[in-house]
Each structure stands twice: as structure tokens, then as C-alpha cells.
C-alpha positions in Angstrom: -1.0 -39.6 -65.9 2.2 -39.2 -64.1 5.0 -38.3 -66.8 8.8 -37.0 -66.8 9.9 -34.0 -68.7 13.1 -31.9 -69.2 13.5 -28.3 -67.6 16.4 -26.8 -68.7 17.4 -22.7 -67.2 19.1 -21.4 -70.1 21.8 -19.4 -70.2 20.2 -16.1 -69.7 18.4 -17.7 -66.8 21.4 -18.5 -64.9 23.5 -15.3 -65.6 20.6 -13.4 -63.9 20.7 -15.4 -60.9 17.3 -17.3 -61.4 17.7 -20.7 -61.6 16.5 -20.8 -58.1 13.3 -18.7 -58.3 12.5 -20.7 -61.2 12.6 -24.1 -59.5 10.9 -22.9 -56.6 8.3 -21.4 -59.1 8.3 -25.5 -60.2 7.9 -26.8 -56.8 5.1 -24.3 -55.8 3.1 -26.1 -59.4 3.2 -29.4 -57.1 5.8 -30.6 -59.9 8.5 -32.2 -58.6 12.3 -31.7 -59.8 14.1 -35.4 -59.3 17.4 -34.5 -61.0 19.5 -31.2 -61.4 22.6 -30.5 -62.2 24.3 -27.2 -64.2 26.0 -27.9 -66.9 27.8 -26.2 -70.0 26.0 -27.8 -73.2 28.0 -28.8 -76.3 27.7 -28.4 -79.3 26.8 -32.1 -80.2 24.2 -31.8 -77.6 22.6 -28.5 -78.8 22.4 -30.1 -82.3 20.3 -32.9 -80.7 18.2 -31.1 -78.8 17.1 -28.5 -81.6 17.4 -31.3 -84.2 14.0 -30.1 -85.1 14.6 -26.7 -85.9 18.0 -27.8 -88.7 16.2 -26.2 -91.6 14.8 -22.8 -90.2 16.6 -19.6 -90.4 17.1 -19.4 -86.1 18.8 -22.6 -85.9 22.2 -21.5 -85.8 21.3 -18.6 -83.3 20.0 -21.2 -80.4 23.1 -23.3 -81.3 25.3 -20.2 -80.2 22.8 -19.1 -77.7 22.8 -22.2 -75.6 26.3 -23.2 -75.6 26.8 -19.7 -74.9 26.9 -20.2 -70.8 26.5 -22.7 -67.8 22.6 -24.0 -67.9 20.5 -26.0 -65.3 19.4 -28.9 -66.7 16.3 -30.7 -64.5 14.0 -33.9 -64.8 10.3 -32.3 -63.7 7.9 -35.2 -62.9 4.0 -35.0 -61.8 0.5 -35.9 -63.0 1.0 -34.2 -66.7 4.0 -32.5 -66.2 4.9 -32.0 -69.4 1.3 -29.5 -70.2 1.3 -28.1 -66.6 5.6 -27.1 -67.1 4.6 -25.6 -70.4 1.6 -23.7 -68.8 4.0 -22.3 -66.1 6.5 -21.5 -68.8 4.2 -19.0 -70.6 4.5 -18.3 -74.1 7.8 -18.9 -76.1 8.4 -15.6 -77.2 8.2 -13.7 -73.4 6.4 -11.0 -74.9 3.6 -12.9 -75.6 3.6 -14.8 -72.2 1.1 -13.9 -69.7 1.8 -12.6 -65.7 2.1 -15.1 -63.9 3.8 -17.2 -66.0 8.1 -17.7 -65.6 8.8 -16.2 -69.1 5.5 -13.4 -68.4 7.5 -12.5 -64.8 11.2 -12.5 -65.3 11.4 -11.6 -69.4 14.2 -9.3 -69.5 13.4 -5.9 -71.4 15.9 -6.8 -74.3 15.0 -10.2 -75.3 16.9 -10.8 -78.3 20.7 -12.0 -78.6 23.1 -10.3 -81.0 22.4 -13.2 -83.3 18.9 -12.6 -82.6 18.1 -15.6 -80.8 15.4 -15.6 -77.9 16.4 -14.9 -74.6 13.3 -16.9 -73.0 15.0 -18.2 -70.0 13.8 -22.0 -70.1 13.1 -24.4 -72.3 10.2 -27.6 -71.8 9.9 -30.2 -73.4 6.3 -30.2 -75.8 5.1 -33.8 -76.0 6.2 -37.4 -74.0 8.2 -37.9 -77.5 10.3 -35.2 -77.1 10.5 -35.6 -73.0 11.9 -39.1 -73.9 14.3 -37.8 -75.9 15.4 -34.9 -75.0 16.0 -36.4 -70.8 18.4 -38.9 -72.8 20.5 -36.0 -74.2 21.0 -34.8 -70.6 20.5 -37.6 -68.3 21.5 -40.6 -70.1 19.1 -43.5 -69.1 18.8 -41.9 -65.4 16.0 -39.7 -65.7 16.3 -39.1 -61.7 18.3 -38.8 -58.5 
């Protein structure tokens, strides 16, 4: 099934310059990015987006983290996108993630913030609920170019 999904190149991402390794990393999958555009995330936004995380103890370290710096936010789209972007991801914690993989590759050695957030260089939506959702916190109702 052909599905949508968010792609965002956090803040660590873009500092190091690999925003475009990473979508070409995308296009190489035969996904297919249909909207891009770097942006600095708000607060109100941030809140939205890890909505589901309010009640654990990391919540207010990927607030800080991700309004922290310009990311590139990106609607991915492609016969299940949203399993295939996760795949090329590689685990969430980079340490864990396989070669080959975007987080596997380009993990930095120090992977932890000061507030000992992540630093895991993308984020993906993980089901067509949250794809749904999360593109509207970015995109609006246009979920391409």
C-alpha cells in the first residue's frame, strides 16, 4: 500500500551537514520525498509531536533537544513507507542500530545531550496514525509539494 510518513533531520542531523546524505540515503530506498522544507520547531509543536512521551522522565529533554536548532522536516511517500523509513532509520537508540542503517552509519560517538536526550539524527513516524498526525503538525493539510 502506498502511504505518507514524516521524516524529520533533527537538529544534530543538520548541524553535521547531513540532511543531504540522509535524503539521498531516502531516495536510494525508492521512497520518495514530496515536501521539504527546514524549519526551527516550537515549542507548541514539539509538545505535539512527543505528546506521547508527556509522562516519561525524557520528555522534557527532546522538548529542549528539538527546539534546540534548525530541522528538515520531509513528507516520504512509497509502497509502505512508513515500515521501509523505519527500517532505514535503524534502531532508536544508534547504538543499537545496525550498518547500514542512517542512525547505524552516521551515530556520532557522543550520543547523548547535556540533558541526556538522544542525539539519533531523525525521527519517523511508527504507524499511519501517527504519520496522519504528525504531517499535520508540519505540513498543515498539504502533505506534498
Amino acid at each position: 500500500m502506498r502511504e505518507k510518513t514524516l521524516l524529520l533531520i533533527k537538529p544534530d542531523g543538520v548541524v553535521r551537514g547531513l540532511a543531504n546524505e540522509i535524503k539521498r540515503r531516502v531516495k536510494t530506498a525508492d521512497l520518495k520525498i514530496i515536501g521539504s522544507k527546514a524549519i526551527q520547531v516550537s515549542r507548541e509543536q514539539a509538545k505535539e509531536l512527543y505528546s506521547v512521551h508527556a509522562d516519561k522522565p525524557f520528555y522534557a529533554g527532546l522538548i529542549k533537544f528539538i527546539t534546540s536548532g534548525l530541522i528538515v522536516a520531509n513528507v516520504v511517500e512509497g509502497e509502505a513507507a512508513i515500515v521501509r523509513l523505519r527500517e532505514l532509520m535503524g534502531a532508536t537508540d544508534p547504538r543499537e542500530a545496525v550498518a547500514g542503517t542512517i542512525r547505524g552509519d552516521l551515530k556520532e560517538e557522543n550520543i547523548f545531550t547535556a540533558d541526556k536526550a538522544i542525539k539519533n539524527l531523525v525521527h519517523g513516524s511508527d504507524s499511519q496514525e501517527a504519520a496522519a498526525r504528525e504531517l499535520t503538525i508540519f505540513f498543515g493539510g498539504k502533505n506534498e509539494n
